[in-house]
C-alpha positions as CSV (number, residue, x, y, z in Angstrom):
1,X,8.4,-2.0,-54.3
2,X,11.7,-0.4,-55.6
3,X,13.0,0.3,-59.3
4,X,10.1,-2.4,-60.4
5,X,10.8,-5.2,-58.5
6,X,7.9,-6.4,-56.1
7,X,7.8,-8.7,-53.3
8,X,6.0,-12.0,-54.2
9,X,2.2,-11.9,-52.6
10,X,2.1,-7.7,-52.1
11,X,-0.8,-6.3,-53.3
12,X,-0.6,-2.7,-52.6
13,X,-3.8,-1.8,-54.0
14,X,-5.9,-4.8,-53.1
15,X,-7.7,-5.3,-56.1
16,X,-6.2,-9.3,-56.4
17,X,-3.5,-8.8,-58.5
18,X,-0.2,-9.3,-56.9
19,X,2.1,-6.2,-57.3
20,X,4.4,-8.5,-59.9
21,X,1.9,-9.5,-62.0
22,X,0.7,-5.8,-62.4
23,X,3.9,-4.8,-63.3
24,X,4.0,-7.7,-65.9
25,X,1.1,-6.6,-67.3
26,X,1.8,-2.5,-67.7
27,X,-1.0,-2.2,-65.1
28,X,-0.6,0.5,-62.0
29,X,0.0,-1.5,-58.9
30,X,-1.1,1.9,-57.0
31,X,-4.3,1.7,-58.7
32,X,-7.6,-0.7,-58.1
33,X,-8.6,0.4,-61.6
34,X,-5.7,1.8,-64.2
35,X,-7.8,2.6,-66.9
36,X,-11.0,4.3,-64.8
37,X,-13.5,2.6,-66.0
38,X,-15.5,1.1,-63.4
39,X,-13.9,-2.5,-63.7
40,X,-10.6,-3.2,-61.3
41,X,-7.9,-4.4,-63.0
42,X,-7.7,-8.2,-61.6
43,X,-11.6,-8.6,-63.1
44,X,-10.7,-7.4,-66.4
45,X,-7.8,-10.1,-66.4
46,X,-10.2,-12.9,-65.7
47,X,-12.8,-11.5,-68.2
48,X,-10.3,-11.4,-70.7
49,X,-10.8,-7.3,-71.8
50,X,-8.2,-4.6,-71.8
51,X,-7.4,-3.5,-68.1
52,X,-5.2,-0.3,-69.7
53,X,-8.3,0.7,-71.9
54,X,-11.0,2.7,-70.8
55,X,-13.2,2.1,-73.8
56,X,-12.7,-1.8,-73.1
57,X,-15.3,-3.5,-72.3
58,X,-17.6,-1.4,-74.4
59,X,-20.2,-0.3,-72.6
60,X,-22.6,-0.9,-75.1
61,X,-22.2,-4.7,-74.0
62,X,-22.4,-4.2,-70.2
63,X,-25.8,-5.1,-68.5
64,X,-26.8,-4.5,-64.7
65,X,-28.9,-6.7,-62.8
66,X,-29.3,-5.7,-59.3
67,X,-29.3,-7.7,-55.9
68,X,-33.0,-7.9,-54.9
69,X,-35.4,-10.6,-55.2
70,X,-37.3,-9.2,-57.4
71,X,-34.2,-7.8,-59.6
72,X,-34.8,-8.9,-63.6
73,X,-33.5,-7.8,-66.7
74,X,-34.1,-8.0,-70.0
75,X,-30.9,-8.1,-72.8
76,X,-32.0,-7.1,-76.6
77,X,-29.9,-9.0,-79.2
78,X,-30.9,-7.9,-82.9
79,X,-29.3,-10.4,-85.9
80,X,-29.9,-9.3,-89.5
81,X,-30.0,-12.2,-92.0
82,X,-30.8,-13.2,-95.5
83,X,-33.4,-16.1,-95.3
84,X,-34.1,-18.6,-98.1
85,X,-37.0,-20.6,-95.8
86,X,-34.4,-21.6,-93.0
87,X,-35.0,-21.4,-89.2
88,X,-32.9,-19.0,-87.0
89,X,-32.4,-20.6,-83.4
90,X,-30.9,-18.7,-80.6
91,X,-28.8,-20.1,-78.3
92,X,-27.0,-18.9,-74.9
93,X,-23.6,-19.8,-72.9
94,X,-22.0,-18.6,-70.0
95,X,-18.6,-17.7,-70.2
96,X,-16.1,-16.6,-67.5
97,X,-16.5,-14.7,-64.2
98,X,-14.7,-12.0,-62.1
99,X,-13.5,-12.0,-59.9
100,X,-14.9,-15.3,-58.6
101,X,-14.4,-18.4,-60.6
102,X,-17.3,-21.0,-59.4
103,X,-20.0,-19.4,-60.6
104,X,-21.1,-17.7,-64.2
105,X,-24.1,-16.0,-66.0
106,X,-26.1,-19.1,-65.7
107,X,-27.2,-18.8,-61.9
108,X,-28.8,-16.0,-63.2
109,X,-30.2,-17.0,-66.6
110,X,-33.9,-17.9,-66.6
111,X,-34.9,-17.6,-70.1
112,X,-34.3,-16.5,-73.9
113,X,-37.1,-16.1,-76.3
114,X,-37.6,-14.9,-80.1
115,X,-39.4,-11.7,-80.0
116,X,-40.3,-9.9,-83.3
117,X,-38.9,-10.6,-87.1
118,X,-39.0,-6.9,-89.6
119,X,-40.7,-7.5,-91.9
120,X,-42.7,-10.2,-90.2
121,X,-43.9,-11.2,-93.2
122,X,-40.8,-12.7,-93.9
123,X,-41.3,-15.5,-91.5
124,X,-43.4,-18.5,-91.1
125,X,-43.4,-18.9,-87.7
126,X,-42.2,-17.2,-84.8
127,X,-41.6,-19.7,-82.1
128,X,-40.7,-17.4,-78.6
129,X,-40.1,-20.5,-75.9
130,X,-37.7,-22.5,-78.5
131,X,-36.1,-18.9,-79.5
132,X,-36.2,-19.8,-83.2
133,X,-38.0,-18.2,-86.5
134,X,-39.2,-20.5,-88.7
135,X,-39.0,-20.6,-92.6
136,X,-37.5,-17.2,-93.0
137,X,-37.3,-15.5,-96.3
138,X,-35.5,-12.2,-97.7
139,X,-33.6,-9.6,-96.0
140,X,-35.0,-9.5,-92.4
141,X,-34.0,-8.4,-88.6
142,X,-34.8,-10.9,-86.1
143,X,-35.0,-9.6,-82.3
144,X,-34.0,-11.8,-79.5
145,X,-34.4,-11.4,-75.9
146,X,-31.9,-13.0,-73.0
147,X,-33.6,-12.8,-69.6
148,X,-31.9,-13.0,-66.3
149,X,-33.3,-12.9,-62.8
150,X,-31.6,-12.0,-59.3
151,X,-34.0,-14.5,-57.6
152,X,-33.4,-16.1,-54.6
153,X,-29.5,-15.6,-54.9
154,X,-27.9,-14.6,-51.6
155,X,-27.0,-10.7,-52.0
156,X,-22.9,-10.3,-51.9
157,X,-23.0,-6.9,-50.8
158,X,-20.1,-6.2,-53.8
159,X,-19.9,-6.0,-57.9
160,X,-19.1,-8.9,-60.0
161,X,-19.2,-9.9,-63.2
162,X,-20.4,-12.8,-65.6
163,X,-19.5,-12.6,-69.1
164,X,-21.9,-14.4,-71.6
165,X,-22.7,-15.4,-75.4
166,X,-25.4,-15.3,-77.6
167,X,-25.6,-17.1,-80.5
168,X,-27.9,-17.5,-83.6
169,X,-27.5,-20.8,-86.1
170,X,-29.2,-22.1,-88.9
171,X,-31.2,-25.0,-89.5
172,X,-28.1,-26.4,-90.9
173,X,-26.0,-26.0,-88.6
174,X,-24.3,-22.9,-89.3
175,X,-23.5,-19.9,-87.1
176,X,-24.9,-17.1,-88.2
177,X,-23.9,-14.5,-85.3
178,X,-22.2,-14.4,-81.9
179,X,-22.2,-11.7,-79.1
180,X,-20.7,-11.6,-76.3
181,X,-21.7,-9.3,-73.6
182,X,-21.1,-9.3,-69.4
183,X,-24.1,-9.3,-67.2
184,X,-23.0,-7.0,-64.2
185,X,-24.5,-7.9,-60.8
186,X,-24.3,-4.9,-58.4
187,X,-25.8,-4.1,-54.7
188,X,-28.9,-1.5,-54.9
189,X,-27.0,1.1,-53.3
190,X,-23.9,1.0,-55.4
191,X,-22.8,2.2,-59.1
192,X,-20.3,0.9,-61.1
193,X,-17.7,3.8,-61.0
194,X,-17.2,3.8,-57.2
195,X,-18.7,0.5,-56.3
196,X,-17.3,-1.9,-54.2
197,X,-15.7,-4.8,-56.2
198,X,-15.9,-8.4,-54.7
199,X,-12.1,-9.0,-53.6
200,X,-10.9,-13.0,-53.3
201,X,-8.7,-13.5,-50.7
202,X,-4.8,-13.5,-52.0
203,X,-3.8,-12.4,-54.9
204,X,-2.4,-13.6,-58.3
């Protein structure tokens, strides 16, 4: 690579993004990871955060699930709304991946439930399978819960990610709240700042 030019197809650090569309971006083509933070530069790309940022993703919205059969985890999501005898349904969707494409958050997914409304006496009915609150009245938090499972997935041996939302409606139709947050998948042996990252064959 010389005076910013690079070959078409070099990746010099081998994280999957070709040497010219680092240097399009303002990312280090020396590095894996310019920023430090645990995620390589080509999976931030696809996830759609800030590859130059170390603060971005926010780690507050990062969850690990580990590869092992018996692997599950459980993701709070809190929502704080002003009832008038509505019901509050949550609802989950699986967003991108990185850095494969053909798979998301859903091969993992097994389950979102309502868990607790403060005060609770500002709900009718707390219905944990459908994931809703019924007839909710007044100033009150409602608790979620998104549960994932490693299950019989085939371990990969290397980190990836699956970025997901969660979103609360109500009875008419109306979006109350939306998070999104990225459901990391990691071997048992490995952490996320020196982890091996899953690397696709080329580059882009």
């Amino acid at each position: 690579m010389l005076d910013g030019f690079a070959p078409p197809g070099n990746d010099s650090d081998g994280d999957g993004l070709c040497d010219s569309s680092e240097l399009m971006r303002g990312t280090d083509p020396m590095l894996a990871d310019t920023d430090s933070d645990g995620f390589t530069d080509l999976v931030e790309v696809r996830l759609g955060t800030n590859p130059v940022v170390p603060t971005s993703p926010d780690r507050a919205t990062v969850f690990i699930l580990r590869e092992s059969p018996d692997a599950t985890l459980q993701v709070p999501i809190e929502v704080d709304v002003r009832g008038r005898g509505e019901d509050y349904t949550g609802g989950f969707m699986p967003l991108g991946a990185a850095p494969e494409t053909t798979s998301s958050a859903m091969d993992f997914f097994s389950g979102t439930v309502a868990l607790y409304a403060d005060p609770s006496g500002n709900v009718g009915l707390l219905d944990a399978e459908a994931a809703s609150f019924r007839g909710v009245t007044g100033r009150t938090r409602l608790g979620y819960e998104v549960r994932f499972a490693f299950g019989s997935e085939l371990p990969r041996s290397c980190i990836r990610a699956y970025s997901f939302r969660y979103s609360v409606k109500r009875s008419d139709g109306r979006l109350v709240a939306s998070e999104r947050d990225l459901l990391v998948v990691m071997p048992l042996d490995q952490r996320l700042e020196t982890g091996d990252w899953c690397t696709p064959s080329g580059c882009i």
